[in-house]
C-alpha positions as CSV (number, residue, x, y, z in Angstrom):
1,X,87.6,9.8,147.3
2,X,88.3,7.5,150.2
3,X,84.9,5.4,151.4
4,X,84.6,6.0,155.4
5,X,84.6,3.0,157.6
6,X,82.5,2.4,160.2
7,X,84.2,0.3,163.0
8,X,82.3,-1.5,166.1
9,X,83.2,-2.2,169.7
10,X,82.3,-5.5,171.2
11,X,80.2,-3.6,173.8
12,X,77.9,-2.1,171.0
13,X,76.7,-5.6,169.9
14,X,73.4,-6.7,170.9
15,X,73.1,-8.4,174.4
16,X,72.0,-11.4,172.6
17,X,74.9,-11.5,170.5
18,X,77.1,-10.5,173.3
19,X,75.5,-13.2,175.9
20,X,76.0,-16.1,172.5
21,X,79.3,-15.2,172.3
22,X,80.4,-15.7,176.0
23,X,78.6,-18.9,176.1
24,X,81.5,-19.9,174.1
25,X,84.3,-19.4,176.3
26,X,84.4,-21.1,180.0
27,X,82.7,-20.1,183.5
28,X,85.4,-18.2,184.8
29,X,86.2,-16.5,181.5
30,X,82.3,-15.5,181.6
31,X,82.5,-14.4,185.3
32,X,85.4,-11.9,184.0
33,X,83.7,-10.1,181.3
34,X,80.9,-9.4,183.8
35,X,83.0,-6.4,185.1
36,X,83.3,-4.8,181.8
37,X,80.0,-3.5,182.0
38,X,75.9,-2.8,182.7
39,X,75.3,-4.5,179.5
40,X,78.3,-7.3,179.8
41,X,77.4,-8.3,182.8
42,X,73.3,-8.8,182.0
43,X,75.0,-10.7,179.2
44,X,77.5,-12.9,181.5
45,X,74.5,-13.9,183.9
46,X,71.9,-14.6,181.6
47,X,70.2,-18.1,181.1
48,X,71.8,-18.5,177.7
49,X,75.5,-18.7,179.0
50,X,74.9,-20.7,181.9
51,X,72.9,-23.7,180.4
52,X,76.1,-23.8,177.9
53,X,78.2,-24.7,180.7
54,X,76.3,-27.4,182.7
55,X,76.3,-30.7,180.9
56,X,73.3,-31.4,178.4
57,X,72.2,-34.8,180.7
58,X,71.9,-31.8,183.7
59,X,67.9,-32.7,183.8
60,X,68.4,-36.6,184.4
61,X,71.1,-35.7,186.6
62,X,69.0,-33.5,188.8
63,X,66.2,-36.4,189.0
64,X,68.7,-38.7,190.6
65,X,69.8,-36.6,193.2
66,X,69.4,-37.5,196.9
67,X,71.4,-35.0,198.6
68,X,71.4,-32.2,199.3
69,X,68.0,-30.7,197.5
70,X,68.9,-28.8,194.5
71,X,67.1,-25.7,194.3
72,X,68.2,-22.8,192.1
73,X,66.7,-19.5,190.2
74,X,68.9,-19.2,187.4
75,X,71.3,-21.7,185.2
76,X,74.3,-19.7,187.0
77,X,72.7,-20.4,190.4
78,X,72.6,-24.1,189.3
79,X,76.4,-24.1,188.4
80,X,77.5,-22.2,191.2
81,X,75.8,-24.7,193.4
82,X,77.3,-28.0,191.6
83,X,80.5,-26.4,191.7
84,X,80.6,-25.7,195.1
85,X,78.7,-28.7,197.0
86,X,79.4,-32.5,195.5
87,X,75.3,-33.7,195.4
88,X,74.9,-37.7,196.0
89,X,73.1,-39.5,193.4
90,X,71.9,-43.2,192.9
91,X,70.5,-44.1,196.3
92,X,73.7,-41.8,197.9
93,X,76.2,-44.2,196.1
94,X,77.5,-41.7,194.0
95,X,78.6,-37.8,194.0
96,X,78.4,-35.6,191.5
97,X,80.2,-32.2,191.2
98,X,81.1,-29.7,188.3
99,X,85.2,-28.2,188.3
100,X,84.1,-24.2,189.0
101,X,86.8,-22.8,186.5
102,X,86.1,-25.5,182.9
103,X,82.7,-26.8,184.0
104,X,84.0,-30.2,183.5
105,X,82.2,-32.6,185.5
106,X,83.8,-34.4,188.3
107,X,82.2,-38.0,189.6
108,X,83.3,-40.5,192.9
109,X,82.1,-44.0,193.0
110,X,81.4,-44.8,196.9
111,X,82.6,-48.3,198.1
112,X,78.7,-49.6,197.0
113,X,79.9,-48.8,193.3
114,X,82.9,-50.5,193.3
115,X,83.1,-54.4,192.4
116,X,85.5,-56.1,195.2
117,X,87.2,-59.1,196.0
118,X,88.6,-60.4,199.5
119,X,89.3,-63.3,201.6
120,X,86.9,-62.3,204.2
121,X,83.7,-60.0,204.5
122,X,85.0,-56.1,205.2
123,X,83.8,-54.1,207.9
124,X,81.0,-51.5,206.8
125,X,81.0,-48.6,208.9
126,X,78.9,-45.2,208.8
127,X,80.2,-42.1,207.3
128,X,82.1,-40.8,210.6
129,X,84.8,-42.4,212.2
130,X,86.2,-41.5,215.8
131,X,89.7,-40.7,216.3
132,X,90.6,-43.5,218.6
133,X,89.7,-45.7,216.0
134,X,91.6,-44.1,213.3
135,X,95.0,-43.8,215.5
136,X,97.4,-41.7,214.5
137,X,95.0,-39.6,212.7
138,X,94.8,-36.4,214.8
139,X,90.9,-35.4,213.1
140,X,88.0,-37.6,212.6
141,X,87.4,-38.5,209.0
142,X,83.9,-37.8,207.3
143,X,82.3,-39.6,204.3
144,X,79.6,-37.8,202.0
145,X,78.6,-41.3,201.4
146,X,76.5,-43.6,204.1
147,X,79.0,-46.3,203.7
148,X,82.7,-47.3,203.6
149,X,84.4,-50.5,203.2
150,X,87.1,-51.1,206.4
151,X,89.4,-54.0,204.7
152,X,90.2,-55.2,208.1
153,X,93.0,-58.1,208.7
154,X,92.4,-58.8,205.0
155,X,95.4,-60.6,202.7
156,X,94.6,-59.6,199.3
157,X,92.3,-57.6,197.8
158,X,90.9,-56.7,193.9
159,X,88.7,-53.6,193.4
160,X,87.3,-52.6,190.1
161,X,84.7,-50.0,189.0
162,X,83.3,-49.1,185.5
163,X,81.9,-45.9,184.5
164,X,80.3,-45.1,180.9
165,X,81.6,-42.3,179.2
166,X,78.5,-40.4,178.8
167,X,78.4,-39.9,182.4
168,X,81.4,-37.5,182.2
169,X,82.6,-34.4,180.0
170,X,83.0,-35.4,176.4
171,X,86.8,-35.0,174.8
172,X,88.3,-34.5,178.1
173,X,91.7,-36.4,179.9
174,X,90.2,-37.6,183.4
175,X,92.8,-39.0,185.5
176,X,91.0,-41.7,188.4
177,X,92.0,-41.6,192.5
178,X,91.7,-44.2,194.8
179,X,90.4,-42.7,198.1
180,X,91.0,-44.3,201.0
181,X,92.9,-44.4,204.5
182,X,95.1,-46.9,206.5
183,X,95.2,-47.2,210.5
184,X,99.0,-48.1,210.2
185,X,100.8,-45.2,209.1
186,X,104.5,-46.3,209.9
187,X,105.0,-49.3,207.9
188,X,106.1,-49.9,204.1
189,X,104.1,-52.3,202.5
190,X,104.3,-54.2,198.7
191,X,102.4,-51.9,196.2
192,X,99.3,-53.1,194.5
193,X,98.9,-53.5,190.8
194,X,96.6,-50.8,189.1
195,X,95.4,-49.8,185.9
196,X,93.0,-48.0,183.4
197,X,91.4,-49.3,180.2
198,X,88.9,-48.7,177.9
199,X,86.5,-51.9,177.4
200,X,83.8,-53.3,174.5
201,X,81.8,-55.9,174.1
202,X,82.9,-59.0,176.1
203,X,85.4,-57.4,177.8
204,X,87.5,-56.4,174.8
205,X,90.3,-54.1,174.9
206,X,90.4,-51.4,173.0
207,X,93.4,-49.8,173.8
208,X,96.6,-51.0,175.3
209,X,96.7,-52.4,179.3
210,X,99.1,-50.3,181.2
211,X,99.9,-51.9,184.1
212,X,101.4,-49.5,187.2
213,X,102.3,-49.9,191.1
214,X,101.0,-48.0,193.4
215,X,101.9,-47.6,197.0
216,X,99.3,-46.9,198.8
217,X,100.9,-47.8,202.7
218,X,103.9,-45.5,202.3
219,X,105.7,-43.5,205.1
220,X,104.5,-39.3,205.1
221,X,108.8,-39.3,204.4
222,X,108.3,-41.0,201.0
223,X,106.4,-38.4,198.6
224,X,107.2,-40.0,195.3
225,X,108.1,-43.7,193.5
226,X,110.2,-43.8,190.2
227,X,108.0,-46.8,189.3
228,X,105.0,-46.1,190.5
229,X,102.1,-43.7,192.1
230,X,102.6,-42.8,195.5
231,X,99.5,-41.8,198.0
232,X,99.4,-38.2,199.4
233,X,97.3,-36.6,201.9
234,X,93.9,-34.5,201.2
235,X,92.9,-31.4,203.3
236,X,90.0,-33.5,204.1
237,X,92.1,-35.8,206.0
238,X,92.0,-38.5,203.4
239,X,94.9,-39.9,200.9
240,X,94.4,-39.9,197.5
241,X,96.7,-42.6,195.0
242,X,96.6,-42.1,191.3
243,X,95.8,-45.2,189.9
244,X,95.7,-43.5,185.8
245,X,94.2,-41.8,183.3
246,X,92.0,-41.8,180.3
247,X,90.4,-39.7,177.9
248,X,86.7,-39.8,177.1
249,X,85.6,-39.5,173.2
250,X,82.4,-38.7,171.5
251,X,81.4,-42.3,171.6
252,X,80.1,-44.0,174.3
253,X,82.4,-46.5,175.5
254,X,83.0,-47.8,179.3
255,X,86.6,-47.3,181.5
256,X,87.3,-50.2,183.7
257,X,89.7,-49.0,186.8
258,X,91.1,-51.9,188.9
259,X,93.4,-52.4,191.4
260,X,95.1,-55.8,192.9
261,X,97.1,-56.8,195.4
262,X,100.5,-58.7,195.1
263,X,99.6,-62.7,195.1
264,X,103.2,-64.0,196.2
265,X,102.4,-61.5,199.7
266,X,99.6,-63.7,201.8
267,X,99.6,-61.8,205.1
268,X,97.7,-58.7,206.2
269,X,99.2,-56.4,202.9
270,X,96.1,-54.7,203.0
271,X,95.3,-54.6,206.6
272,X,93.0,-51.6,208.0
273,X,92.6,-50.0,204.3
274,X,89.3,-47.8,204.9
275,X,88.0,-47.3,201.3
276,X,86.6,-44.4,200.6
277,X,86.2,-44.5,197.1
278,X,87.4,-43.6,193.4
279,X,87.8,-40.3,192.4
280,X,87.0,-39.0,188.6
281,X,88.9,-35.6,187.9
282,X,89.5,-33.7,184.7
283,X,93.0,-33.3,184.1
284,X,92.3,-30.3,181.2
């Protein structure tokens, strides 16, 4: 005599259960089985799915803000409001933001982050810029941050910025952005040198230096270098440049981003480069 099996949908598992097992998958994957139904959805907004998904330093994260006040009545309010509005941190000299879709936390180091080197002191100008200024930009830039760098009349120029990897998503391929905008949008220029490395104790190198060009004072005509990163324009009225990538492990280490100008070119290379900042994305 056959034995009779009993067989289980997912929907007549306890909300608990249900609500564990969605914490595993991603935000938008969660926001999906919501529709399923009553019981899915008390499962796919509760608490317990939500604090999965922001990072486990959100606390201390929240404590450094500045701007804009964070205020939320649920984990899932939390997200939704890191996903959609970058929040500045350290004195303003940071932003902080969450990718809506992985969770993955995005980061941009202002021009007060970034370690630079010039031949004369930059212009510091306020977060708004008028279009006379920026000719031939047809809209006014805006910063989120107080302060940019204007690297005005300037013949070379060396930026770096470090980061620590427990600042950003665990086990994740981040690729890094120079943010920034010229006045002179006609003219070819030399590329600068720019590259991405993992760093120890004294400055050791852990992996090994990859060393690209990137042209950041291109022509709108020329959209891509065979040897290089090219710069492209934002929606925000900014241009973004890959400068590379990296991927963050389990244990802490620090990436080092950098960027130098061409030493046998000695006159104006880098003239009217605004700097907005650098750019941490997840590439997953």
């Amino acid at each position: 005599m056959k034995e009779k099996t009993m067989e289980f949908g997912m929907w007549e598992l306890p909300e608990g259960c249900i609500a564990h097992i969605l914490s595993l998958t991603s935000p938008r994957d969660a926001c999906r089985c919501s529709a399923v139904s009553s019981k899915f959805r008390q499962a796919a907004e509760s608490d317990t799915v939500w604090e999965r998904f922001l990072p486990c330093h959100w606390k201390d994260i929240i404590s450094r803000s500045v701007s804009p006040a964070v205020k939320f009545s649920s984990k899932k309010a939390l997200f939704n409001q890191l996903s959609c509005s970058p929040i500045l941190l350290d004195q303003g000299n940071k932003s902080f933001a969450l990718d809506k879709v992985s969770g993955k936390i995005c980061c941009t180091l202002g021009s007060k982050e970034l370690s630079t080197l010039w031949d004369d002191d930059p212009l510091v100008l306020d977060g708004t810029f008028p279009m006379s200024y920026l000719f031939p930009f047809h809209i006014p830039l805006k910063s989120r941050f107080l302060k940019v760098s204007d690297t005005n009349a300037v013949s070379y120029l060396r930026i770096r910025a470090r980061i620590q990897s427990k600042y950003l998503s665990p086990n994740t391929t981040y690729a890094a952005y120079l943010v920034y905008a010229h006045r002179f949008g006609g003219d070819e220029y030399p590329p600068m040198k720019v590259l991405v490395r993992l760093v120890g104790e004294g400055d050791e190198i852990k992996v090994e230096e990859v060393v690209n060009d990137a042209y950041l004072l291109t022509t709108s005509v020329l959209t891509s270098k065979d040897d290089g990163f090219c710069g492209r324009s934002r929606s925000d009225g900014w241009m973004e440049i890959e400068v590379g990538e990296f991927f963050t492990r389990e244990d802490e280490v620090e990436m080092e981003i950098r960027l130098w100008g061409p030493i046998e070119y000695t006159a104006f290379v880098v003239s009217g480069l605004i700097v907005h900042g650098i750019e941490l994305r997840p590439k997953d």
